[in-house]
N, C-alpha and C positions, 0 to 999 in steps of 0.2 A: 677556662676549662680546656685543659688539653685531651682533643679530643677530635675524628675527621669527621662523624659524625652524630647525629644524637643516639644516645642508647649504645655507642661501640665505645667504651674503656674514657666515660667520661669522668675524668678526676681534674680536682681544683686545684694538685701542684704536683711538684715536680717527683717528688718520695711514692706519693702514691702510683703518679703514670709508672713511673720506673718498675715497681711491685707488681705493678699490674701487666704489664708487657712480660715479665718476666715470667710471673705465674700461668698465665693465661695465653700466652702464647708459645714459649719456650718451653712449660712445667717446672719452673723452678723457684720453689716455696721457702718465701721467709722461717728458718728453720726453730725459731722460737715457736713455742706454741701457745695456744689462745688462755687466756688468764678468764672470760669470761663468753659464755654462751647468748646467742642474742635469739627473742622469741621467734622472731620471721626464721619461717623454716632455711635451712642453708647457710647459714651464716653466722662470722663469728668475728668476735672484738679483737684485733691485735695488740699484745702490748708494746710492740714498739711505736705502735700510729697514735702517740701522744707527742710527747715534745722530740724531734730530730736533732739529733747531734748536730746539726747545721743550724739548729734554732728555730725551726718551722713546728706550729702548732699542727698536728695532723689528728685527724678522727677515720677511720681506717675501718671499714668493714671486709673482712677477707672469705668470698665464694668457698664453698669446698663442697665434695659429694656426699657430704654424710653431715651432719651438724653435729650428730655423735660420736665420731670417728675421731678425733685429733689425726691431721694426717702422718701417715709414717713416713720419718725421716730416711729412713734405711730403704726405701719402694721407688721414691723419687729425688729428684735433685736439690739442692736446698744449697740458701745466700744465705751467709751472717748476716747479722744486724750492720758488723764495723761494714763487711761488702757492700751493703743497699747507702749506708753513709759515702761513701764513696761514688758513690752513683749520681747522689744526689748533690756533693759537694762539684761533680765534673759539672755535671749539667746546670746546677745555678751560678758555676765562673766560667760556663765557654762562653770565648769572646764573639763576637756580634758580627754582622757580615760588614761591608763597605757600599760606598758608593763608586763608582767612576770615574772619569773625569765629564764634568759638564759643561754642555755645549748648549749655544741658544736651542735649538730643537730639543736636547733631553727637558732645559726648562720650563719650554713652553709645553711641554707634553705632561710634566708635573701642573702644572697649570688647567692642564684641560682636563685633566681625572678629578679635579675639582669641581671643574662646572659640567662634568658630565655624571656628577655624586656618586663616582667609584669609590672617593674616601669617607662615603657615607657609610658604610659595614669597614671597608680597607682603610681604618684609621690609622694614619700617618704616625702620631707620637703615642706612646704610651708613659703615665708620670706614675712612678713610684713617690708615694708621698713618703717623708722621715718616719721614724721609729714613734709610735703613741701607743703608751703603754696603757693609757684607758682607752684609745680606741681600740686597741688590739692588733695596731700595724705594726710589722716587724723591720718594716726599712730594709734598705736595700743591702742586702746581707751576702751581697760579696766584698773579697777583698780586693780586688784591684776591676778596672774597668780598660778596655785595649784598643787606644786610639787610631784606627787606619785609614791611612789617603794615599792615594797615587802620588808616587815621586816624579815631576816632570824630569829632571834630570837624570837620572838614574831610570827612570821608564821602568818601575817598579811600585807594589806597595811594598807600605813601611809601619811599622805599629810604635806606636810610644805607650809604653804601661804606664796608666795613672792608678796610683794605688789608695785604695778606698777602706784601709787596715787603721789603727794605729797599735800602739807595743801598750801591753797594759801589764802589772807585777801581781803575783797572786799573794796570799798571805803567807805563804810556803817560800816567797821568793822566786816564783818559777817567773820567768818575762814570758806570754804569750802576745801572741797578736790575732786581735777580733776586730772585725767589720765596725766602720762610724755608724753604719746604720741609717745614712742621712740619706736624702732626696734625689730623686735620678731621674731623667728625661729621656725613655727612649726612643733616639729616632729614626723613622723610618720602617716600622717595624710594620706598616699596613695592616692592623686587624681589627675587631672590635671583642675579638675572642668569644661571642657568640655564634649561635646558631639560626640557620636561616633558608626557609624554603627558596630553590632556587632552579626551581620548575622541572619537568619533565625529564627537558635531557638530563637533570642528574639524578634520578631517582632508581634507586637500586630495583630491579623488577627479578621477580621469581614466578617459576612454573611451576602448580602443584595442583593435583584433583582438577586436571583440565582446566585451568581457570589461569590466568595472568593477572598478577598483584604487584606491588612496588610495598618491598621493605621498610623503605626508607626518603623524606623527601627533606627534613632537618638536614642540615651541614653547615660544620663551623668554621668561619675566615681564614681561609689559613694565611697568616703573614704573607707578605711578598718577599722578605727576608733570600737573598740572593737565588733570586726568582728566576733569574736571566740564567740558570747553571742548572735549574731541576726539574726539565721535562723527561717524562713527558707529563702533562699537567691533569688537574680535576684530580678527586680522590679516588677517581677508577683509572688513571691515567691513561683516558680513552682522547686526550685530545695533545697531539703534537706541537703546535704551535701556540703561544700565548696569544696571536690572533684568534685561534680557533677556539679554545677555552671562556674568553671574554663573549661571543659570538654564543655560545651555549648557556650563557647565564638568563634565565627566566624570574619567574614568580617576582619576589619582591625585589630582583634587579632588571628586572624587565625595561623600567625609564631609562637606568644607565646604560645599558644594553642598547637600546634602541638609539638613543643618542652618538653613542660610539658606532654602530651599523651606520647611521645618515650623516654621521662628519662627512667634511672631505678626505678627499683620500691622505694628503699631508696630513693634517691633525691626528688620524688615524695610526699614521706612521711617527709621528712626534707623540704619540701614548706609548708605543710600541719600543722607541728608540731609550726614551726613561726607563722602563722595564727591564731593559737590556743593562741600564747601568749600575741595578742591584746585583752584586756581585758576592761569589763567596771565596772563601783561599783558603791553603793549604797552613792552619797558624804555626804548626812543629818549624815550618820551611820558612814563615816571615820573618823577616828582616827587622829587629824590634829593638828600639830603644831600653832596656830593661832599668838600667841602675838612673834614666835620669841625669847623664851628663851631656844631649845634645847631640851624639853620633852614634854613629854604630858600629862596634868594630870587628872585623875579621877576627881577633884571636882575644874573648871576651875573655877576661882574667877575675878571678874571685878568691882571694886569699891566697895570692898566688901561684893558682893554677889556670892553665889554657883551655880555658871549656871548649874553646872552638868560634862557630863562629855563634856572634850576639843574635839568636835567633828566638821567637816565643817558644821554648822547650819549658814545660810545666815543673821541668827538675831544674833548671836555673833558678828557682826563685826559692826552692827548699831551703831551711834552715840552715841543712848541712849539705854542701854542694857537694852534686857526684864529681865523679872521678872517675873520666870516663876512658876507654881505650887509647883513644889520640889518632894519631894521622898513621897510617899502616902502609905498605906499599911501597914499590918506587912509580914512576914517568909515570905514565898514561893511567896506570891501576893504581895509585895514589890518591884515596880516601879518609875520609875522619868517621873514624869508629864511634857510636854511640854506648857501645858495648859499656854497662856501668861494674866498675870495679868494686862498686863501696854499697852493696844494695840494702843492707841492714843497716847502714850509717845513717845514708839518704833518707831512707824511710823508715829508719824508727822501728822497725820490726822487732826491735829485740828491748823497747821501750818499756817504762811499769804498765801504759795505758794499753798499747798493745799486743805484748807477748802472751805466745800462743804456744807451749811449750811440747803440745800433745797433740797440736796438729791439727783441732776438731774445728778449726774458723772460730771457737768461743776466747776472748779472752781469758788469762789466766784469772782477771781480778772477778768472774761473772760464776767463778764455778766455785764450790764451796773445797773440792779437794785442790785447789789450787797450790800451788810450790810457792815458796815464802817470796819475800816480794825481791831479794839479791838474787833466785835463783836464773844463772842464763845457761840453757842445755848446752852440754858438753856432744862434739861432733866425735863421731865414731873416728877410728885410727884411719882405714880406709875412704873417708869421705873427703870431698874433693869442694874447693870454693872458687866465687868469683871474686874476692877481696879481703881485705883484714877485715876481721871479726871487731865486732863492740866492745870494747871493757867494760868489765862489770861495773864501775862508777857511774859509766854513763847510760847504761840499761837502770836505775835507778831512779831516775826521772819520769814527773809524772806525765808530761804531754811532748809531744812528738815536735 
């Protein structure tokens, strides 16, 4: 359940947090409207919170102030369906954080958060089981998965993309590529993704009619996921130090707690020093094996062109490589442009699945006055681009 604590935006995947953050924090409403009314007052069935373009089973209850009101599109701000798909395609392939390098002390301190039952809720691995279509599991439904370790030699991290795709033909003859769907072990990820009283000092307290209450005394694990880079910590991020946040844990960590308070001072600093080596990074910037030959190289080439350098950019790995500005400048002001030359190529904007030829975030193919399936709008005499435009051949195609 992602989720800081119980009763605040607790949803069971990624489609719905994202919808929900959106709507309920920002005000920006899934712009489809409810197909069906649900009796509990306030609320209403979305029809997109059934099967996700990403393949996730979703059941979707969407809050609004009126249960009779469909809300107006035109009052507030509103995501497509394709926009929340995108949301949810980033956030179930962003790659995963790293470790360190480790040293006898980082390991013995993974050691001691064992025998002081911190990875009793802080569960170290979590396993995606494979795809069961009687159980109803959908397997691990990204495409690729982003291997990083610290390079001793180079005193860098380095990523190698392992891809978890294969190419499949449709009957159309179109090659797409969809997820194996198989088994995945994540590790490291410290949680139990539960909720869990955890005493006093976390408990949300309010003042009202003279009286002092606590809101709230549930909260859920949050990963330890590059822990060592996100203070400051607790979900009121009332505590600075990862010593001082451990020190604050009560109710039912209270044993671990107490455990970690009566170490010695080394073992205390050998929890502290592993903690440190959960690590996050910059992926646009890392240094990443991409195609799978072993190195990595400064002027990463793909159909004969110079992308630059072999870095994890999420547009290296598109069908249709961009094409991007290049190296600009002379001496000291000499840079490589990201600038994308080719941004309807790259992304397919002007695709059968995607084009949007009115502008409204709806697909062409979703609205019934839709323009035939060749049509690609024609750009005004005056209007100005960043690259060659698509041929109509290739705007004919059904998937991006």
């Amino acid at each position: 359940v992602f989720a800081s604590h119980a009763g605040d935006h607790m949803f069971p995947a990624l489609r719905m947090f994202s919808s929900g953050v959106l709507a309920n924090i920002m005000g920006i409403l899934p712009e489809d409207g409810p197909i069906e009314k649900n009796a509990r007052m306030g609320y209403l069935i979305k029809n997109w919170g059934k099967i996700s373009n990403a393949g996730a089973f979703m059941t979707e209850l969407f809050l609004t102030h009126d249960p009779f009101v469909e809300p107006d599109p035109t009052a507030r701000p509103t995501i497509s369906v394709g926009e929340l798909d995108l949301f949810e395609w980033f956030l179930t392939n962003y790659p995963r954080p790293t470790l360190a390098p480790q040293t006898a002390e980082t390991r013995r301190g993974r050691k001691l958060m064992d025998q002081m039952q911190c990875t009793s809720c802080h569960v170290a691995d979590w396993e995606i089981l494979p795809q069961d279509e009687e159980m109803g599991l959908p397997g691990d439904r990204r495409f690729f998965d982003l291997a990083v370790a610290h390079d001793p030699i180079d005193q860098r991290y380095e990523g190698t993309l392992v891809r978890l795709s294969e190419t499949k033909t449709l009957a159309d003859g179109t090659q797409v590529e969809v997820p194996k769907r198989g088994g995945f072990v994540v590790r490291d990820v410290f949680t139990d993704l539960q909720h869990h009283d955890l005493g006093p000092k976390f408990r949300h307290y309010t003042y009202r009619n003279e009286r002092v209450s606590y809101a709230s005394q549930f909260f859920r694990t949050p990963p330890l996921w590059g822990v060592a880079a996100t203070p400051p910590y607790g979900h009121d991020g009332r505590s600075l130090t990862l010593d001082d946040v451990i020190r604050r844990h009560g109710g039912e960590a209270e044993e671990s707690t107490q455990a970690y308070v009566t170490a010695p001072v080394e073992d205390r600093e050998a929890v502290l020093a592993f903690l440190r080596t959960l690590q996050l990074y910059i992926p646009e910037t890392l240094p990443t094996d991409l195609d799978g030959d072993g190195k990595i190289s400064d002027h990463y080439m793909v159909a004969g062109r110079d992308l630059g350098p072999e870095v994890f950019r999420a547009e290296l790995l598109f069908a249709n490589s961009p094409i991007y500005r290049g190296w600009v400048g002379e001496g000291d002001a000499r840079f490589y442009s990201y600038e994308m030359l080719n941004v309807a190529e790259a992304y397919g904007t002007n695709l059968k699945a995607l084009r949007d030829s009115d502008g409204d975030t709806l697909p062409d193919l979703l609205e019934k006055d839709a323009p035939k399936v060749g049509f690609v709008p024609q750009r005004s005499s005056n209007a100005t681009t960043s690259g060659p435009s698509l041929p109509a051949a290739a705007a004919a195609h059904d998937t991006p």
